[in-house]
Rosetta silent file (secondary structure, phi, psi, omega in degrees, C-alpha in Angstrom):
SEQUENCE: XXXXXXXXXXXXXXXXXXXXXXXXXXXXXXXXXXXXXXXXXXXXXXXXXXXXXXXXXXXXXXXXXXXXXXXXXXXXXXXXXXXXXXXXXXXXXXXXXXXXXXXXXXXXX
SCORE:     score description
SCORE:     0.000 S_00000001
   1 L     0.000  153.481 -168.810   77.425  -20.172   22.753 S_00000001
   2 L    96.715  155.340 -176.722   74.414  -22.407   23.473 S_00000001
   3 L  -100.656  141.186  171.088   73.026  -25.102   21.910 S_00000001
   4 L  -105.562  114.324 -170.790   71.755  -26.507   18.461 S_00000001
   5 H   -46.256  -36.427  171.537   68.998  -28.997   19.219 S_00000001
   6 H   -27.644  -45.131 -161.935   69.610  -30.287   15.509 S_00000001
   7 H  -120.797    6.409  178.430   72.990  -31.580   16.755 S_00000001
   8 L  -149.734  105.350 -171.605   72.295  -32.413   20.579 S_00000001
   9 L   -52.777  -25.580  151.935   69.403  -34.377   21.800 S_00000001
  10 L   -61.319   81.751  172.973   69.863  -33.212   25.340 S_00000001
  11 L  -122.814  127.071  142.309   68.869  -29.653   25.533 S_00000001
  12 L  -130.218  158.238 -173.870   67.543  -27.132   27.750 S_00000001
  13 L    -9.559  -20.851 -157.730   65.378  -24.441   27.900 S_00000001
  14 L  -128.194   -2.869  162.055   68.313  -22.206   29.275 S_00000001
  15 L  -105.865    9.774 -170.298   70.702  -23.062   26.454 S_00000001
  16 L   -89.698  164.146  -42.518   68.347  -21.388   23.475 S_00000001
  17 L   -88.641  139.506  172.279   69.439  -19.537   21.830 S_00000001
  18 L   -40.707  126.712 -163.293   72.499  -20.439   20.079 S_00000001
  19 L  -156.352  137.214  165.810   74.247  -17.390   19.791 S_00000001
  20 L   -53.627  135.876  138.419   78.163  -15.436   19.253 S_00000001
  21 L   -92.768  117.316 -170.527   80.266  -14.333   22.263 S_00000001
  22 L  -105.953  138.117  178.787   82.970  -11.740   21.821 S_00000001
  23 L  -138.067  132.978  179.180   85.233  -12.389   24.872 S_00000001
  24 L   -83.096  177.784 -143.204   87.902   -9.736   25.627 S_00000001
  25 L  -100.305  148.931 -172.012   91.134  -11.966   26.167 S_00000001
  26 L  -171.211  179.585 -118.753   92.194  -13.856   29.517 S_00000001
  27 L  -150.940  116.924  169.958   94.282  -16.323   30.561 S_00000001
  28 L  -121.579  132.794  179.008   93.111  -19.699   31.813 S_00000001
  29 L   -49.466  150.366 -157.657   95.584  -22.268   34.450 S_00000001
  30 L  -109.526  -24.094 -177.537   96.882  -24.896   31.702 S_00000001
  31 L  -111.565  165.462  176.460   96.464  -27.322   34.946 S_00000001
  32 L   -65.421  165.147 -179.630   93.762  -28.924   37.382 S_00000001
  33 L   -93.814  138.300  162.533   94.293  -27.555   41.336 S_00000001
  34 E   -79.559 -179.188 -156.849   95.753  -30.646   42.746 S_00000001
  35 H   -87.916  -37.897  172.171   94.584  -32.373   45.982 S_00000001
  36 H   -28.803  -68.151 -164.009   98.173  -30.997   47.511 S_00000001
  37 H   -68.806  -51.790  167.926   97.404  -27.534   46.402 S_00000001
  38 H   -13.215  -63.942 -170.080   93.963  -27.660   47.552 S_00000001
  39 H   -63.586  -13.201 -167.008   94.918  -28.875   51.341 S_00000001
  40 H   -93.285  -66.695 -175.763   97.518  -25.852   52.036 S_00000001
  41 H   -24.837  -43.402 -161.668   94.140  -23.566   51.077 S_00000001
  42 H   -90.917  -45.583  166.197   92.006  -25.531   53.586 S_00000001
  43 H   -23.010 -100.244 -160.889   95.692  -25.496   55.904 S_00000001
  44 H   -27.167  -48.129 -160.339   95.937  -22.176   55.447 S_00000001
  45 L   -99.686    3.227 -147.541   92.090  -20.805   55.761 S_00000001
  46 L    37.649   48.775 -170.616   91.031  -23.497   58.388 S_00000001
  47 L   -70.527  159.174  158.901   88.262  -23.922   55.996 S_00000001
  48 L  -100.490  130.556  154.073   86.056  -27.117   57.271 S_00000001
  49 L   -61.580  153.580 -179.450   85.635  -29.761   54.153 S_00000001
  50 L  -107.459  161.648 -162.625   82.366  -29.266   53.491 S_00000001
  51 L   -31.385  136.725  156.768   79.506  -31.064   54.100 S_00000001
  52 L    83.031  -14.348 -157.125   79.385  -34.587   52.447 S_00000001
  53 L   -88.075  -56.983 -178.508   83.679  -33.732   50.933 S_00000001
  54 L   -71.702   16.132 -170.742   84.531  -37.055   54.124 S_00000001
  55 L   -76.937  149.095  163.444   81.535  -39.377   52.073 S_00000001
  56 L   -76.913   46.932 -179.142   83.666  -42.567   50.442 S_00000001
  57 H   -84.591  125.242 -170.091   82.072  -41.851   47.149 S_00000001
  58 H    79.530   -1.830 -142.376   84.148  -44.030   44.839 S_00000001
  59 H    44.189   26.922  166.519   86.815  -43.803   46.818 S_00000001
  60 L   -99.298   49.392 -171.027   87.620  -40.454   46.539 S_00000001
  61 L   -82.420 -145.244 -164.393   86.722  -38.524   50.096 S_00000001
  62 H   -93.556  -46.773 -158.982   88.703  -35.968   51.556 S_00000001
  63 H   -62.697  -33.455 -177.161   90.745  -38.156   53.781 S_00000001
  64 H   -47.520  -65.965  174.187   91.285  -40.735   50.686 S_00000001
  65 H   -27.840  -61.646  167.140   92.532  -37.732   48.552 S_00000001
  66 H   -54.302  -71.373 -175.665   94.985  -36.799   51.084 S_00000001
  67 H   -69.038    3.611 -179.238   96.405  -40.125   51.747 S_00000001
  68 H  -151.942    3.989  163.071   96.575  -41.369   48.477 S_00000001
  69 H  -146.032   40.234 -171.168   96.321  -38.455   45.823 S_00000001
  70 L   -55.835   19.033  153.581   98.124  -35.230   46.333 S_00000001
  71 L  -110.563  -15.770  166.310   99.026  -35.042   42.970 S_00000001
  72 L   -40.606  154.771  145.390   95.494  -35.867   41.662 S_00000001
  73 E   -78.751  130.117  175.608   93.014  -32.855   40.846 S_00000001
  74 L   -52.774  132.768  164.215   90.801  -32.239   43.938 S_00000001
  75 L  -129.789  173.011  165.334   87.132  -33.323   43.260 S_00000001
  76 L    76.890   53.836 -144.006   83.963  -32.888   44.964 S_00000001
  77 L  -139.177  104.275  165.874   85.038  -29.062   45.566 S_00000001
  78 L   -49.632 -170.521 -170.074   81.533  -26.908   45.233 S_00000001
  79 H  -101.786  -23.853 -179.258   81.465  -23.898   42.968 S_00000001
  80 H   -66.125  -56.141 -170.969   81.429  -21.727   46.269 S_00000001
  81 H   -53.714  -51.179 -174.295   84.891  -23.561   47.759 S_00000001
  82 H   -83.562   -8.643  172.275   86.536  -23.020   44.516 S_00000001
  83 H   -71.187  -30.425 -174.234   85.628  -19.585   44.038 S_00000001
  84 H   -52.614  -35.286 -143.690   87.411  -19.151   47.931 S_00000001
  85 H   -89.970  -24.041  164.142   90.304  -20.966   46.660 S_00000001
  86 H   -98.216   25.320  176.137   90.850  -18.791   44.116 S_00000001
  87 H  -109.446  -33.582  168.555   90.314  -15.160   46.076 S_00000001
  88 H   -68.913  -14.901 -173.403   92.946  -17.088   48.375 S_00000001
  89 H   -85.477  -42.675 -160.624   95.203  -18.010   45.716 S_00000001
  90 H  -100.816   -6.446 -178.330   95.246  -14.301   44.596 S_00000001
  91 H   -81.310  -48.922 -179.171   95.770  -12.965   48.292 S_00000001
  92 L   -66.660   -7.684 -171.473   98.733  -15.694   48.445 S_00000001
  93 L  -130.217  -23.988 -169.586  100.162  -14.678   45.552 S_00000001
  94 L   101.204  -12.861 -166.134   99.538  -11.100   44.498 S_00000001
  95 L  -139.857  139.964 -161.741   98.053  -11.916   41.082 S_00000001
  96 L   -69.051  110.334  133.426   94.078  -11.520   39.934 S_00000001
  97 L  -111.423  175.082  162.816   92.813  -14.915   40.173 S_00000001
  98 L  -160.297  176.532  151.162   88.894  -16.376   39.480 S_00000001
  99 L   -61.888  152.482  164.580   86.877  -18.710   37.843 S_00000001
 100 L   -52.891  131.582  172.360   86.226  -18.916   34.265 S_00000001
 101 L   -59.227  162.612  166.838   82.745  -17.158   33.075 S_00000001
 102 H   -33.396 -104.598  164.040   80.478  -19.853   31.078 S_00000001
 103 H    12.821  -64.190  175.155   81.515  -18.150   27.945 S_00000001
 104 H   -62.132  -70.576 -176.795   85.415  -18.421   28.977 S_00000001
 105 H   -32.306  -57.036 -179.056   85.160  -22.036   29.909 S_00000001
 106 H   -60.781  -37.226  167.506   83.416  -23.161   26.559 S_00000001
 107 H   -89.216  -61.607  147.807   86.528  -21.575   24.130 S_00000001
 108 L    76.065 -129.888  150.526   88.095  -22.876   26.556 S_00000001
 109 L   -33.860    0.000    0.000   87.562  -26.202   26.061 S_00000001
């Protein structure tokens, strides 16, 4: 985990030192949360989109999403909102979900 400046010209200070991770074994979704799935969470919690989630950036905003890409993966979904959606995900369902750790994400990958 971590970086070797040697092979990546971008580095920082918070990726030194390259180093091994022993990760005890877990189970990552094979798919993206869709825009679909997203919206029953938001349904469901009355969550408010958050701040800046109706901007037209690109043409993806919240309202865009809805009308044109419930099959899409939901972007522009903070790290807080997606942590919700998946302590709501595991209330709806019964089964331990979360985000990946760094570590998890990069093997991964």
């Amino acid at each position: 985990m971590g970086t070797d400046p040697a092979k990546d010209d971008v580095v920082f200070d918070s990726e030194y030192p390259q180093h091994v991770v022993t990760l005890d074994a877990f189970q990552i979704g094979m798919f993206p949360v869709t825009v679909a799935e997203y919206a029953c969470f938001v349904r469901s919690t009355r969550r408010s989109v958050p701040p800046g989630f109706d901007n037209d950036i690109s043409g993806v905003s919240w309202k865009t999403q809805l009308r044109e890409r419930l099959d899409h993966p939901v972007v522009q979904v903070s790290w807080y909102d997606a942590a919700a959606y998946a302590q709501w995900l595991s209330e709806q369902t019964g089964q331990a979900w979360r985000l990946p750790t760094e570590a998890e994400w990069e093997k991964a990958a």
